[in-house]
C-alpha positions as CSV (number, residue, x, y, z in Angstrom):
1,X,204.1,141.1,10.6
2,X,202.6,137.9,8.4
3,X,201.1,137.0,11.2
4,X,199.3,139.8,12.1
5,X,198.2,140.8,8.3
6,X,198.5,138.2,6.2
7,X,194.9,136.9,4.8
8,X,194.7,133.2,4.4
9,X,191.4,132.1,3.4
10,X,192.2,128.5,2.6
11,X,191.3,127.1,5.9
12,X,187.5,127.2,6.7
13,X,187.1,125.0,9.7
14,X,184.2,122.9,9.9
15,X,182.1,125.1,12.6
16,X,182.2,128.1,9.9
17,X,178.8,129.5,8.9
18,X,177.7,128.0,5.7
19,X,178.0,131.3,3.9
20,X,181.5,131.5,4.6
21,X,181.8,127.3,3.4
22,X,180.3,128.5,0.5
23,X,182.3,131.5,-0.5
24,X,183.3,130.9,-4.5
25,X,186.7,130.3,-4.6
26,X,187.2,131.5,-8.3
27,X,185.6,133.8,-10.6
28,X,183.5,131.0,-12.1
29,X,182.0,130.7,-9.5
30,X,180.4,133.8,-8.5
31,X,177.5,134.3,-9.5
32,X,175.1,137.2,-10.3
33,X,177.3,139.7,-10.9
34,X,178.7,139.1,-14.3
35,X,178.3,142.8,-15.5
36,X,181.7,143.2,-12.9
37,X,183.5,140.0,-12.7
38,X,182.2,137.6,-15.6
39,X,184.1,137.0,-18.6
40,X,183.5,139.7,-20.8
41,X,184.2,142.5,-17.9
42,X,187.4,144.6,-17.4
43,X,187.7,143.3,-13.8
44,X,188.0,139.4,-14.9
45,X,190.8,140.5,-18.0
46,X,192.7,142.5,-15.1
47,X,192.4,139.5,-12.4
48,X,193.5,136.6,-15.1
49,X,196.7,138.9,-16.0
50,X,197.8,139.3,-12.2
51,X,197.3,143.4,-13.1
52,X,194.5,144.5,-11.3
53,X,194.5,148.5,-10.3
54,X,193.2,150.0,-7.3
55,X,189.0,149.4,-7.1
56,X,186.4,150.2,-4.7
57,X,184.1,148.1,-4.9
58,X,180.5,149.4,-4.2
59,X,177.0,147.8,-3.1
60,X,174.7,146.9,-1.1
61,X,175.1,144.0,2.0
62,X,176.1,140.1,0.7
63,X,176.4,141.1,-2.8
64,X,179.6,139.4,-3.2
65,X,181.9,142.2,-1.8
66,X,184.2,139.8,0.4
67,X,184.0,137.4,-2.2
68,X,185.4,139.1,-4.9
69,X,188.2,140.3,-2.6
70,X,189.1,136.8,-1.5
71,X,189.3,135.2,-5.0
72,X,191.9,137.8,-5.6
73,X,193.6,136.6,-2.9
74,X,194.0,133.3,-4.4
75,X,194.6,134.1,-8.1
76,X,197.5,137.0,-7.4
77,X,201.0,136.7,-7.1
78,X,201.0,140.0,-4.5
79,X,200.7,140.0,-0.6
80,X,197.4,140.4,0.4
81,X,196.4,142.2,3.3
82,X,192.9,142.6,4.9
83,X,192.2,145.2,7.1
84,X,188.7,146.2,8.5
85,X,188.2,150.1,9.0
86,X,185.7,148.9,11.8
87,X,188.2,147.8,13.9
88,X,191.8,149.1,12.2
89,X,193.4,152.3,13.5
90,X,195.8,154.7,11.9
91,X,198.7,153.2,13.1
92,X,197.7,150.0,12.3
93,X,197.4,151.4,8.9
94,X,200.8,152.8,8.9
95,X,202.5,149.6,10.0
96,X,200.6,147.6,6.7
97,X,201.6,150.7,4.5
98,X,205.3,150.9,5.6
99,X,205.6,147.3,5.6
100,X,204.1,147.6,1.4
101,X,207.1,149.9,0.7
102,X,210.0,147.8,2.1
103,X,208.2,144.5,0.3
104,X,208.4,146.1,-2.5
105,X,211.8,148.2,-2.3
106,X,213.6,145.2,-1.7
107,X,211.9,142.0,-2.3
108,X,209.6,143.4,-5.5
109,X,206.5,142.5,-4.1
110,X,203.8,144.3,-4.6
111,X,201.0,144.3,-1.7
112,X,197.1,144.4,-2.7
113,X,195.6,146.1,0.6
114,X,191.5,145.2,0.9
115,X,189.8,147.4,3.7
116,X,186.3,146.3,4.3
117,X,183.8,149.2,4.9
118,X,186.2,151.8,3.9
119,X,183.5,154.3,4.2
120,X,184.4,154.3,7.9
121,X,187.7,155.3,7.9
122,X,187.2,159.2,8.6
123,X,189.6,162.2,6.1
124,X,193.1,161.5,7.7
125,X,192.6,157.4,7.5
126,X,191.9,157.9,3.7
127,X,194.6,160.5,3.2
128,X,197.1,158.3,4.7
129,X,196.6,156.2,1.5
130,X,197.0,158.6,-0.9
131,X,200.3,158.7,-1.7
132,X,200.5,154.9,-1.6
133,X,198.3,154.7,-4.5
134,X,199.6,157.1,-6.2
135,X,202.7,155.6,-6.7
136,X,201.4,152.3,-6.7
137,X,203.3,150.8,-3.3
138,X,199.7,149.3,-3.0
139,X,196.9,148.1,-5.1
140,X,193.6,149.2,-2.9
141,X,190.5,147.0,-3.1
142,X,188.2,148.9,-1.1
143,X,185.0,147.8,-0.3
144,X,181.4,150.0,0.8
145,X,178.0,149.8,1.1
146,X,177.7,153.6,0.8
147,X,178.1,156.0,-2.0
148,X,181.7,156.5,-2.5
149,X,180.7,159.9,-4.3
150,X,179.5,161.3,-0.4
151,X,181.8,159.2,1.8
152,X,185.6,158.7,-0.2
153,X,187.6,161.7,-0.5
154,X,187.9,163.2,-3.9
155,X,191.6,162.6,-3.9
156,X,191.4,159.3,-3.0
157,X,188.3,158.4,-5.6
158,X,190.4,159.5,-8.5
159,X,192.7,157.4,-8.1
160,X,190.8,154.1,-8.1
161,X,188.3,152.6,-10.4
162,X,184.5,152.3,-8.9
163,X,183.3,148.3,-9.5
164,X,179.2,149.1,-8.5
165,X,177.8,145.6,-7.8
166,X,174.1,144.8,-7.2
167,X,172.3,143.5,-5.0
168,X,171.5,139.3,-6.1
169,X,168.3,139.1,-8.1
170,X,166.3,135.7,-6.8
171,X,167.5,134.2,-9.8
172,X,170.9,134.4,-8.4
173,X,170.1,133.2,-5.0
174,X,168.1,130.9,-6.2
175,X,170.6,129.1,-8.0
176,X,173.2,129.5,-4.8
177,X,170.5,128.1,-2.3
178,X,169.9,125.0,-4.4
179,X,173.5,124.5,-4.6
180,X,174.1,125.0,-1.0
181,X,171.6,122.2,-0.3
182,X,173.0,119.9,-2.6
183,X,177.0,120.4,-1.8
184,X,178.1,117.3,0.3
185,X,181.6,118.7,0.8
186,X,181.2,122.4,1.9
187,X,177.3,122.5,2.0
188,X,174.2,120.8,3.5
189,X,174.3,117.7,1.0
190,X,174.9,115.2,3.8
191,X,171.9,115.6,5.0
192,X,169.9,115.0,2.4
193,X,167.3,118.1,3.1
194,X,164.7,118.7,0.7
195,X,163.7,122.5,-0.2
196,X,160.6,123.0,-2.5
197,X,161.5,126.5,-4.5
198,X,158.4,128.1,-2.7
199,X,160.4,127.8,0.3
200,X,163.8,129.3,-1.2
201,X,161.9,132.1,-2.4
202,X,160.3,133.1,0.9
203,X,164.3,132.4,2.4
204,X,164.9,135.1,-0.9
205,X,162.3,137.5,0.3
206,X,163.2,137.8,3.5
207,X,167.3,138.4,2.7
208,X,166.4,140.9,-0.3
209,X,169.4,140.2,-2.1
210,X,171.7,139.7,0.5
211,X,173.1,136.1,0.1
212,X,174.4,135.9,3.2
213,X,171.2,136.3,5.2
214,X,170.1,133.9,3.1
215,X,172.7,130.8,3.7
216,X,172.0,131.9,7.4
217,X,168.6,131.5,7.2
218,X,168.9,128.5,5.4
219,X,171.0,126.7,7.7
220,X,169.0,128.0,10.6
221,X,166.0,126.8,9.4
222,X,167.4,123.6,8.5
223,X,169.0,122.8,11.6
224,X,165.4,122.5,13.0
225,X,165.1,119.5,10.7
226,X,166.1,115.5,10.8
227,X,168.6,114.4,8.4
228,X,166.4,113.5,4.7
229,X,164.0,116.2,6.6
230,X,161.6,118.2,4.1
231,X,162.2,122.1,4.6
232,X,158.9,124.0,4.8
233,X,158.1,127.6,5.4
234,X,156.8,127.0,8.9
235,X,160.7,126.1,9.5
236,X,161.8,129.5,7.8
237,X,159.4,131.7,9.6
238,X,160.0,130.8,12.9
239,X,163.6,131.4,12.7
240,X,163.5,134.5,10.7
241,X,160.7,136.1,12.6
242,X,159.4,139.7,11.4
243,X,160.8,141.0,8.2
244,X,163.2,142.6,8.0
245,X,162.8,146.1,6.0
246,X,166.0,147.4,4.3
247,X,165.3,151.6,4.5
248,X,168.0,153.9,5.4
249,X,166.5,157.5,5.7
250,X,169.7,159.4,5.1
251,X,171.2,157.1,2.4
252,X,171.3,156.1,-1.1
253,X,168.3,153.3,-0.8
254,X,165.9,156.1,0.7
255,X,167.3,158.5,-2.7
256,X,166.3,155.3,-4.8
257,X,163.3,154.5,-3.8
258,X,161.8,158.5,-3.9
259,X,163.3,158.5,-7.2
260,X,161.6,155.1,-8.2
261,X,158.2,156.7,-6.8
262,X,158.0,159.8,-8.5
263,X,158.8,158.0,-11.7
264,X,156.2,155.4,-11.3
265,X,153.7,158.5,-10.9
266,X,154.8,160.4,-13.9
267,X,155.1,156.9,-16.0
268,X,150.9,156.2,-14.9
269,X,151.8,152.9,-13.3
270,X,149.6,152.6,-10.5
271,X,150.7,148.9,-9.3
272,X,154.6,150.1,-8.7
273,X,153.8,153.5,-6.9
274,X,151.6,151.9,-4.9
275,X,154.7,149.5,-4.5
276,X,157.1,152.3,-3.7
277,X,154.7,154.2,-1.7
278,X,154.4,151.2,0.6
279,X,157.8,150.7,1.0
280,X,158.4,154.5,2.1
281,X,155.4,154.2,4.4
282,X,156.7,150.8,6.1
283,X,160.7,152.9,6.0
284,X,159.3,154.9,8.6
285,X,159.3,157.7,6.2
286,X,157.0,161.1,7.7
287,X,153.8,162.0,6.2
288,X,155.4,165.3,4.9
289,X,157.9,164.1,3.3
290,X,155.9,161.9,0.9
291,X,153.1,164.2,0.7
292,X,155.7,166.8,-0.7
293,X,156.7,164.5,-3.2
294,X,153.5,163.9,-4.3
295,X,152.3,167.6,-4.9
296,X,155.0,167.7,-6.6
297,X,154.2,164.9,-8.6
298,X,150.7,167.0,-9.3
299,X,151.8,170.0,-10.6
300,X,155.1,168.7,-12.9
301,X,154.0,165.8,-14.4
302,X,150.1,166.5,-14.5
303,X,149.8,169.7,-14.1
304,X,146.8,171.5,-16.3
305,X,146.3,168.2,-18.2
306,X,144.3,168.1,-15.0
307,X,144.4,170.9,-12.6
308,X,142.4,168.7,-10.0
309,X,145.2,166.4,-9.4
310,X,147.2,169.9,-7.5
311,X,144.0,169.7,-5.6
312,X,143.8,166.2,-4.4
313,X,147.3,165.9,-3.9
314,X,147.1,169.1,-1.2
315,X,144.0,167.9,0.5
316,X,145.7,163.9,1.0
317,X,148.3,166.3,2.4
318,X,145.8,167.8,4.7
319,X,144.2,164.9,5.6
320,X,147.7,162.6,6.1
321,X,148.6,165.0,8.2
322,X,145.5,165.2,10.5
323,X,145.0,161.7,10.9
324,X,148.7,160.3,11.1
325,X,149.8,156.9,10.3
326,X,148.1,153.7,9.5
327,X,145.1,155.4,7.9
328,X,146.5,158.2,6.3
329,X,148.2,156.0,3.7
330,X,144.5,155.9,2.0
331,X,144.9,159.5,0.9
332,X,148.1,159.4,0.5
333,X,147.2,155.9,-2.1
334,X,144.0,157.5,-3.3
335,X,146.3,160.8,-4.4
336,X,148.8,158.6,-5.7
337,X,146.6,156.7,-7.9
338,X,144.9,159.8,-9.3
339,X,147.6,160.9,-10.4
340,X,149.1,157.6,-12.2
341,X,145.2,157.6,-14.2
342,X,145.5,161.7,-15.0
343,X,146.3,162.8,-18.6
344,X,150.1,163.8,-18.4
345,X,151.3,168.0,-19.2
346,X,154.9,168.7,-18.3
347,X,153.9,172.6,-19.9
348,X,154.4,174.3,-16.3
349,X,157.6,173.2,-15.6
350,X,158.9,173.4,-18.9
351,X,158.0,177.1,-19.2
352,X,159.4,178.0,-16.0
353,X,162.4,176.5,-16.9
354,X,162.8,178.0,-20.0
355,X,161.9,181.5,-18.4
356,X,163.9,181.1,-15.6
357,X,166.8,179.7,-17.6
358,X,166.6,183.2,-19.4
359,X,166.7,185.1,-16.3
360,X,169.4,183.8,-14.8
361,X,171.6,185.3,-18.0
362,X,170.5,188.5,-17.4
363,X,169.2,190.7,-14.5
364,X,168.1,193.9,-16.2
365,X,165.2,193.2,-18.6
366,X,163.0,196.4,-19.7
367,X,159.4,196.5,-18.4
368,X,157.2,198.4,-21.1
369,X,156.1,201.8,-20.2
370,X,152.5,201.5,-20.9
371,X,152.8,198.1,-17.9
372,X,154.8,200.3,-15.3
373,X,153.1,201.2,-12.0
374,X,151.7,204.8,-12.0
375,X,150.7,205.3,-8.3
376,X,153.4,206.7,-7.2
377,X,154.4,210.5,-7.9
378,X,155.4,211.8,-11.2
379,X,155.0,208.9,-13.0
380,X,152.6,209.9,-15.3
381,X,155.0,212.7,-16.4
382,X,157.5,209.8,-17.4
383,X,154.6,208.2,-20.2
384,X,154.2,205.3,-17.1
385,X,151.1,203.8,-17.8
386,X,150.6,205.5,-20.8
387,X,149.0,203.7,-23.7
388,X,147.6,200.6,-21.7
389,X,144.7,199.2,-23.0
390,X,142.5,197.7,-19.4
391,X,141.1,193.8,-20.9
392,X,138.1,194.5,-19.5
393,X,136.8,197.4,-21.5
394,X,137.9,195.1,-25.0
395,X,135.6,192.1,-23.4
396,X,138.3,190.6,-21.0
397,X,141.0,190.3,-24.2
398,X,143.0,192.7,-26.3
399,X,146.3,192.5,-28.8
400,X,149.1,194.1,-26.4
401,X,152.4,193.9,-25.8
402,X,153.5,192.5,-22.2
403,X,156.6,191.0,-22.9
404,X,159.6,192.8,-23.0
405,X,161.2,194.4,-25.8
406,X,164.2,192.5,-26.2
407,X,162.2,189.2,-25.7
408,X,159.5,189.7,-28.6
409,X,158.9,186.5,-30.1
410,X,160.1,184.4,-27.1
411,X,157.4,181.3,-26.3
412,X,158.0,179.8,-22.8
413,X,154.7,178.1,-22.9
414,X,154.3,175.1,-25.2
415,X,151.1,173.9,-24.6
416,X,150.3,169.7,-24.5
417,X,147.7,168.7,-26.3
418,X,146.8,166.3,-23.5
419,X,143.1,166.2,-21.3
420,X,142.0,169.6,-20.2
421,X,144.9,171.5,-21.1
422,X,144.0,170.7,-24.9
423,X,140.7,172.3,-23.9
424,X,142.0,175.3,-22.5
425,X,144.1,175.8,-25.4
426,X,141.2,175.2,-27.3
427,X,138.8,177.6,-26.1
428,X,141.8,180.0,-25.6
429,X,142.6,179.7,-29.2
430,X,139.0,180.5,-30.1
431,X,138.4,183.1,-27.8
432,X,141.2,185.5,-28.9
433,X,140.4,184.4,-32.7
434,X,136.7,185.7,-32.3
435,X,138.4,188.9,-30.2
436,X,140.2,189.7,-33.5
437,X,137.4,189.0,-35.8
């Protein structure tokens, strides 16, 4: 059984990538993700007392997942199992979980089980731990790139604690490349390469927070060189080719990035939804779909602080639409940046809201008579109609209620004193005071 289980990562023969050689071996060590393992966080405390609980442990590729797992492996007094729900069936799974219950029935030892991409084990994989971690036979360190809240059964997410780590800043990898070139014993230090931080940052760039692709690119791009060899980016572009864009349409990143967009819109930053706009476009994303978002955008966060913005926003629509991808990011961008430069009213929404909110409470509101429809028969009979005052013979305005009766005094509409709604309100204001006068 040990030898089909057991993890040992003590031996790293000499042939292993250099992001495995490099893999921190304590909690020290890791770095960029002190909010979940440093020494002020729950995790470390838990991990230094040998009482860590079950964890999932969620983010995005090479952000220390594996890692984090492993150093548990060294620093616990339990058997530690690694399974990969790639590759590891549900009798496989049995055999660890049976085996977890006699450990610790009769020898007291308590197995920690990590199962890497746990997202892919389908409803009866994850229920067959359930009752495991319940009782605590096993302490589960799961490990996903996805949102556990869609992919992990409720069940089975209540019983463990959610460890989000993010994806390395440059900063981070930074630090790791330099230290990678400078390691005689597990990195490239015997060769005595030279890196100027320009050149790290394009090998950051290019692995967008995945430290992994970047050790890989890094010794890839070093291997081209001779020992004492300088590393330039000619070196890291030829072996890392095209770019590689991170954008999964169905997935979190897509969620983030739309989120990130319509937020840059509303918060008038031109620069960063351009940014976020780009990144959609180069996703792969469809004309329609970003085009929604930005009408949207129009008639939310601008709305009659300037009514044109509604109007550009439909015609980049229009024109995206007719003239497909490359060009029609320029209306899409010219929308986009109208709308970041546009006075700001959140008025339409928030009325709508409000009035809708209301509705939803009740069903059966009163319409006043004197507003009912009196084309049908015998409906004058009833008073319908009766009493209503037509605008136009009072000048296009006249005091009269429309609301009804058991909403007197309600106010939906809170104007913003913002661009042209101010002026609407304005002459509004005016034109009903001179009405009464």
């Amino acid at each position: 059984m040990d030898s089909l289980f057991d993890y040992n990562d003590d031996i790293r023969p000499s042939y292993a990538p250099l992001a495995d050689r490099m893999r921190p071996e304590s909690l020290n060590e890791i770095i960029g993700q002190d909010h979940a393992v440093g020494p002020d966080s729950f995790l470390y405390h838990m991990i230094q007392r040998d009482t860590i609980p079950s964890i999932l442990l969620f983010g995005p590729p090479g952000c220390g997942k594996t890692t984090i797992a492993s150093v548990i492996a060294k620093m616990t007094q339990s058997r530690f199992i690694k399974l990969n729900a790639t590759s590891s069936g549900a009798k496989e799974l049995r055999d660890v979980l049976e085996q977890a219950k006699i450990d610790l029935t009769y020898y007291q030892k308590r197995t920690i089980l990590f199962i890497d991409e746990i997202h892919r084990f389908n409803k009866g994989q994850q229920d067959l731990l359930l009752p495991y971690v319940e009782d605590g036979t096993i302490i589960l360190i799961g490990a996903t790139t996805e949102n556990p809240y869609f992919e992990i059964n409720r069940p089975l997410l209540s019983r463990v604690r959610i460890i989000h780590l993010n994806a390395l800043s440059e900063a981070a990898e930074l630090t790791i490349l330099r230290k990678a070139i400078a390691d005689s014993n597990k990195g490239l230090g015997s060769f005595a390469y030279k890196a100027e931080d320009s050149v790290l940052k394009l090998i950051c760039s290019y692995a967008s927070g995945d430290i992994r692709m970047a050790l890989n690119l890094l010794e890839q791009a070093s291997s081209l060189l001779p020992i004492k060899g300088d590393l330039t980016e000619k070196e890291v572009k030829e072996v890392a080719g095209e770019h590689i864009i991170v954008y999964d349409k169905n997935r979190d990143y897509h969620y983030d990035v739309v989120s990130a967009f319509i937020k840059s819109m509303r918060g008038s930053d031109p620069d960063a939804a351009l940014h976020y706009l780009s990144r959609m476009i180069e996703g792969g994303e469809k004309t329609s779909f970003i085009s929604r978002r930005i009408i949207i955008s129009a008639a939310e966060d601008v709305g009659l602080a300037d009514p044109m913005a509604l109007q550009i926003a439909v015609s980049a629509a229009q024109a995206a639409e007719m003239i497909g991808f490359p060009e029609a990011r320029i209306p899409l961008a010219e929308a986009v940046i109208y709308i970041c430069l546009a006075p700001k009213s959140n008025s339409a929404i928030q009325g709508i809201e409000m009035a809708s909110m209301e509705e939803r409470t009740r069903h059966n509101w009163s319409i006043p008579d004197w507003l009912r429809d009196t084309h049908y028969a015998g409906t004058k009979n009833l008073g319908y109609g009766k009493g209503y005052l037509y605008p136009h013979d009072f000048g296009g305005w006249v005091e009269q209620q429309y609301i009804p009766d058991e909403l007197k005094g309600h106010i939906y509409y809170h104007p913003v004193n913002n661009g042209h709604e101010a002026e609407l309100v304005r002459r509004w204001n005016q034109f009903r005071k001179n009405k009464e006068e």
